[in-house]
C-alpha positions, 0 to 999 in steps of 0.5 A: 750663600756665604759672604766673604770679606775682601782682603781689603775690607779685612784690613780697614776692619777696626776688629782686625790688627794685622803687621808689623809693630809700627804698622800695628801702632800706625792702624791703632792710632788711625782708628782712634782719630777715625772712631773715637776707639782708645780702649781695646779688649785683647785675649791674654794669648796676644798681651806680650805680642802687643806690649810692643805695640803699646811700648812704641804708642807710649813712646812717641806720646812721651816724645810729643809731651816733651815737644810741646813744654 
C-alpha cells in the first residue's frame, strides 16, 4: 500500500522549499531556529532561483548588525 504525505506534512518538511522569495527566507529562517540547519545542498538547476532567497537573507542579517552597533 503507498503512503502519501498530506499537503500539510509536505510544507512543514525541511526537504521541501516551496513560495514566494520572502516566504522562502521566511521557512529557511524558521528551520534554522527549529533544527539547527544553516548549510544547505542545492542542485545547480535552482542556485540563481535561490540567489534571491540568500540576497534577502543577507539582507535583513546586514540590517540587524547595523541595528545593533
Amino acid at each position: 500500500m503507498a503512503s502519501y504525505l498530506t499537503v500539510e506534512e509536505i510544507l512543514d518538511s525541511p526537504k521541501a522549499l516551496i513560495g514566494t522569495i520572502p516566504e522562502m527566507a521566511h521557512q529557511l529562517r524558521e528551520r534554522r531556529e527549529r533544527y539547527g540547519f544553516n548549510h544547505y545542498l542545492i542542485p545547480e538547476q535552482f542556485m540563481h532561483d535561490l540567489s534571491m532567497v540568500k540576497a534577502l537573507l543577507a539582507e535583513e542579517i546586514s540590517v540587524a548588525a547595523a541595528g545593533r552597533r
